[in-house]
C-alpha positions as CSV (number, residue, x, y, z in Angstrom):
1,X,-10.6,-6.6,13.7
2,X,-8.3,-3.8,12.8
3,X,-9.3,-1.6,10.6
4,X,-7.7,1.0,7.9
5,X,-8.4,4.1,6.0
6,X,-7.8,4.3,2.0
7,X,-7.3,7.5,1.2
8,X,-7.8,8.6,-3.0
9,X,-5.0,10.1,-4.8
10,X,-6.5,13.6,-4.6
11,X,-7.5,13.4,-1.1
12,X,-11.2,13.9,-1.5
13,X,-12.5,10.2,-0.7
14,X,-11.6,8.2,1.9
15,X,-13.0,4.7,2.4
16,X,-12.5,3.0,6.1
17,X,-12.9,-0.7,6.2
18,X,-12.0,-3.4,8.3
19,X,-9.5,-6.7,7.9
20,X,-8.6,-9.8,9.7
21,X,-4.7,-9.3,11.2
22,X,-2.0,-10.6,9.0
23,X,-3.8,-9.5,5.7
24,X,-1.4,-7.1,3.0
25,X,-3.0,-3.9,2.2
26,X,-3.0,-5.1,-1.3
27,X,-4.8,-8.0,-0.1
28,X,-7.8,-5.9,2.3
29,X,-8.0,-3.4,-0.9
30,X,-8.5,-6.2,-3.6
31,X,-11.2,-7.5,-0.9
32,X,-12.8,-4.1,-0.7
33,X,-12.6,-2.7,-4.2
34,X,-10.3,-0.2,-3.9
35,X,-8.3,0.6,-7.1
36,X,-4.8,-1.2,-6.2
37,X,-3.0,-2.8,-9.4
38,X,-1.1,-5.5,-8.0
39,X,0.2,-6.6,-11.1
40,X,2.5,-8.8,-10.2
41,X,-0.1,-10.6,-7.1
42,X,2.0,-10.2,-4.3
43,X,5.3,-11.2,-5.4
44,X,6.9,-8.3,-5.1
45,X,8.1,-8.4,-9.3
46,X,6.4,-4.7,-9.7
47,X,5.7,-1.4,-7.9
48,X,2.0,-1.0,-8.9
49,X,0.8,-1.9,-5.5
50,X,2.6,1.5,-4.6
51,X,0.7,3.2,-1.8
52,X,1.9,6.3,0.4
53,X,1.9,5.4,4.3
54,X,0.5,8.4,6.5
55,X,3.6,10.0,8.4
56,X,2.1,8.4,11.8
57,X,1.9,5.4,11.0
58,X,5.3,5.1,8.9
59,X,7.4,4.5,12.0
60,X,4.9,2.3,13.9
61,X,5.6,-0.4,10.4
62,X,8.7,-2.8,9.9
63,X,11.4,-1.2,7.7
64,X,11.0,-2.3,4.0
65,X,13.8,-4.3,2.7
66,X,16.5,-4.1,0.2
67,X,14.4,-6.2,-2.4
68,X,11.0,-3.8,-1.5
69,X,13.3,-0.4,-2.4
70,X,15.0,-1.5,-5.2
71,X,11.0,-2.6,-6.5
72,X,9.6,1.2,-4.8
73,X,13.1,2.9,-7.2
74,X,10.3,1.9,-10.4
75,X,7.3,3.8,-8.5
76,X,5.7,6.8,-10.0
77,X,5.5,9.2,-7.1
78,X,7.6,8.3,-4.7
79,X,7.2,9.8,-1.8
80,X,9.3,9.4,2.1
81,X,7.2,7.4,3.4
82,X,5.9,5.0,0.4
83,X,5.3,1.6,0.1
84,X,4.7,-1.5,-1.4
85,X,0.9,-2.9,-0.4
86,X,2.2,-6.5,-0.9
87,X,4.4,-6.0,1.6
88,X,2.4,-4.0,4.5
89,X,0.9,-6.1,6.8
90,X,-2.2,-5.1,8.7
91,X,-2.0,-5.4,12.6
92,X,-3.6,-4.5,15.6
93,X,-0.3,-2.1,16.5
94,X,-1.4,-0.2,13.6
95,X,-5.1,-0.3,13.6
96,X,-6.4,2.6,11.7
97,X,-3.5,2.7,9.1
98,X,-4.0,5.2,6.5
99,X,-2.7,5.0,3.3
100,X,-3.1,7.3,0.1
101,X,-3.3,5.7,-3.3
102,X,-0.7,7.9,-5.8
103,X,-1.5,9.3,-8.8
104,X,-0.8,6.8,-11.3
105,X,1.1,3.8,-11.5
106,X,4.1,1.8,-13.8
107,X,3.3,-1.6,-14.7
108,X,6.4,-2.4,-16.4
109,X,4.8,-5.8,-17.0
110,X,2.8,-4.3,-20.0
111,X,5.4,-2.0,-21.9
């Protein structure tokens, strides 16, 4: 099973767990009680599963796609190599992801 790293917004915790393949991050971090919004469940309608992809592993993941930049525009924090959790899938090519949680989220779904 591959596993991943979730890093906290300031940097100081970091919580390695492991997932079955094919899982979202938003998915493995609701399963392991790690702070991730996800608003919208998956359905990429919000940016509050925002997460911010180590520089490593960035260019080892498929590109995001038009719809996952226009939703990543409404991020707080965005960063080079952000992305939506919804939308990263866990594999064995990137076992040992890291991603860091950002500072705060938008949830336009409750202004």
């Amino acid at each position: 099973m591959p596993r991943m790293i979730f890093v906290s917004a300031d940097g100081q915790t970091r919580k390695e767990v492991t997932a079955k393949a094919g899982e979202s991050v938003l998915e493995i971090a609701h399963d392991n009680d790690i702070d991730i919004e996800g608003v919208c469940e998956g359905s990429m309608a919000c940016s509050t599963c925002h997460v911010i992809v180590d520089k490593t592993f960035y260019a080892k993941l498929p590109k995001p796609s038009q719809d996952e930049e226009d939703m990543l525009d409404l991020a707080f924090g965005l960063r080079p190599t952000s992305r939506l959790g919804c939308q990263l899938v866990l594999t064995d090519e990137v076992d040992g992801l890291v991603v860091r949680l950002p500072g705060a989220t938008v949830n336009m779904m409750d202004v």
